[in-house]
C-alpha positions, -999 to +999 in steps of 0.1 A: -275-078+251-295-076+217-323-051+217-346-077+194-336-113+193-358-135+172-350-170+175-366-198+150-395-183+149-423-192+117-453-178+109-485-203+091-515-186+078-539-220+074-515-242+065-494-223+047-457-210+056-450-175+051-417-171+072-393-201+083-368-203+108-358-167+112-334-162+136-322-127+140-302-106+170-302-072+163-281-055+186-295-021+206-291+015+188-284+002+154-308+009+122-317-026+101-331-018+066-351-054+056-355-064+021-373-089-002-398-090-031-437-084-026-454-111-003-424-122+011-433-117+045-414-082+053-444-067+068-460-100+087-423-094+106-426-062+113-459-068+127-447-094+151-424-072+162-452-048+170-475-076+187-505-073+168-494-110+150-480-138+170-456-165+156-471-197+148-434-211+164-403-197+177-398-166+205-392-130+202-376-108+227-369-074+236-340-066+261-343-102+268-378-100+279-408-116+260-426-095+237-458-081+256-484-096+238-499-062+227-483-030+214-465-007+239-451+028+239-416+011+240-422+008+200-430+036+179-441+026+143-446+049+107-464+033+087-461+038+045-495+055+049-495+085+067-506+069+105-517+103+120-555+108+128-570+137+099-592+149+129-567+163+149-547+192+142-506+193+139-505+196+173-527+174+185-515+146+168-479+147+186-499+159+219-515+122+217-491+103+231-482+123+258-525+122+267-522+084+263-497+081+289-508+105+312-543+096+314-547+061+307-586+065+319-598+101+300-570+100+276-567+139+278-548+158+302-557+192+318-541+226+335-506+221+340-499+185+327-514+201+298-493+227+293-464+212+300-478+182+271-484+210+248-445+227+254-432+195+247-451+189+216-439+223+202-406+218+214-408+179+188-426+200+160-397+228+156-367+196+158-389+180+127-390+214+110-426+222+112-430+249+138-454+272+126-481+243+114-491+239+148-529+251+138-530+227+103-550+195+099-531+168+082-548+168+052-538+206+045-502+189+050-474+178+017-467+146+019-432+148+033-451+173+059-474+140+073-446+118+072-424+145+091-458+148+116-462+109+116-420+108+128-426+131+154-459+114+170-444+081+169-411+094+187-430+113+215-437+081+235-399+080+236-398+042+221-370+020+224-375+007+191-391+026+162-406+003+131-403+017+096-431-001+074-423+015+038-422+048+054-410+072+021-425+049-009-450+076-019-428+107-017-409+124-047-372+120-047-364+157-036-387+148-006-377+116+003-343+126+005-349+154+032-370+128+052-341+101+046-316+134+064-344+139+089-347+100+098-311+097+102-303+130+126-334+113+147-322+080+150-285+092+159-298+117+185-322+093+202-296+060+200-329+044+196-333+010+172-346+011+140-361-018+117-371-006+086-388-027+057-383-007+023-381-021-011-357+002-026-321-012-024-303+023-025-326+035+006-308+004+026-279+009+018-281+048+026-298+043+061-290+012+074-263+000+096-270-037+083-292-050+057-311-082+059-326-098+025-358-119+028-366-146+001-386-172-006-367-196-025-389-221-033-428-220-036-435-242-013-413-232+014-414-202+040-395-171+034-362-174+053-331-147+057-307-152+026-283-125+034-273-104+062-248-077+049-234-052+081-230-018+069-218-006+102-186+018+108-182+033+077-197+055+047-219+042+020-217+062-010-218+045-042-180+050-049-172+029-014-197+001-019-179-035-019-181-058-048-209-079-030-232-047-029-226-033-056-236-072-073-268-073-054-277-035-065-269-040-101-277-081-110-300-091-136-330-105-131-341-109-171-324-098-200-342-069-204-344-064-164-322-048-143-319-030-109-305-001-114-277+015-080-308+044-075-339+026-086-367+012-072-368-031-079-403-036-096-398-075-094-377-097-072-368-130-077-343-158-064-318-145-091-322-109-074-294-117-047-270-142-051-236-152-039-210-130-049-188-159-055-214-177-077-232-154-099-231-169-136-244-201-124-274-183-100-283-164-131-287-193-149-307-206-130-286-238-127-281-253-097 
């Protein structure tokens, strides 16, 4: 059974479409990268998938189930801003969940429950590699440090499903790379799934078992899935890419335009991602 199975669903903001008959089954423990140009409707899916936006048509379910119609612990979500509360120390932050669940009513637990909240949190702080920060506030945190504390508050709830919304976007290279290692050795350990909307290429092809491309093709039409590439079963490196990834990483979108294998796209369009078996004429722009 698929973890998430999305079935012709659309979504209509006052008449107009932003997604159109996405139909997706994404199978339970594996990692989906989505990506698509700016406005394209990556986020609006992810959010569906959280419940805080229903589809205008179409059904989502999890384990076969309806969505719930309003966020659970059974999906964690990092968000491309740092999503942990400045207030609250290190601790406290990954210490939140566990006082969520435990006392629905106060939303703080006390004596033992506490302490055995508080070893646990620890215990999540020294796997993400910041034991010792315990005391800090987020905003005396690096920016891979919050996004290391915003991993290991989402995963404390255990979620079935963790969402990714542009999660490393405004970390260096050096840094995102150790959170990329970090994300990985999570998501392997846990078996959890993982959706993950990013808009660099070379990110989805590093992390993902499958990649699924959102465009919208014409102006007046909904975004809709264009490709869906599995990545599953075998290594990713540049030097082991196929000639249909390597095509969509590297095709030019203006003469003076290109993607580059380790770059971030700074414009998408419907000459982005094309067939493999048709790329003169897509690039043409000829029918």
């Amino acid at each position: 059974m698929s973890a998430i199975s999305v079935r012709d669903v659309w979504q209509v903001y006052d008449g107009r479409v932003v997604l159109e008959r996405i139909s997706l089954e994404i199978k339970s423990g594996s990692f989906v990268a989505i990506v698509g140009p700016s406005g394209c409707g990556k986020t609006t899916f992810l959010r569906m998938l959280m419940s805080e936006e229903r589809p205008s048509r179409g059904t989502i379910l999890l384990d076969g189930r309806p969505l719930p119609d309003e966020p659970t612990a059974d999906r964690g979500v990092v968000f491309q801003r740092y999503s942990v509360l400045p207030h609250l120390t290190v601790l406290g932050n990954v210490m939140l969940p566990l006082e969520f669940l435990g006392s629905r009513l106060l939303g703080r637990l006390f004596g033992a429950a506490r302490r055995d909240a508080e070893a646990e949190a620890r215990a999540m702080l020294a796997h993400v590699g910041l034991d010792g920060a315990e005391h800090l506030y987020p905003a005396q945190l690096s920016g891979g440090m919050q996004q290391r504390l915003a991993l290991a508050q989402a995963l404390m709830g255990k979620p079935r499903v963790l969402l990714l919304d542009e999660p490393f976007s405004a970390l260096d290279p050096g840094t995102r790379a150790e959170i990329h290692g970090l994300t990985k050795r999570l998501w392997e350990e846990t078996g959890m799934t993982v959706v993950m909307v990013t808009h660099d290429l070379s990110e989805a092809f590093r992390l993902g078992t499958r990649i699924v491309v959102f465009e919208r093709l014409e102006p007046e039409r909904g975004t809709r899935i264009t490709f869906d590439i599995p990545l599953e079963g075998r290594k990713k490196p540049q030097e082991h890419r196929t000639p249909r990834e390597m095509h969509i990483l590297t095709q030019e979108k203006s003469p003076c335009d290109r993607i580059a294998v380790g770059g971030r796209p700074s414009a998408w369009s419907a000459a982005t991602i094309i067939p493999i078996s048709t790329p003169a004429k897509a690039a043409a722009g000829r029918p």
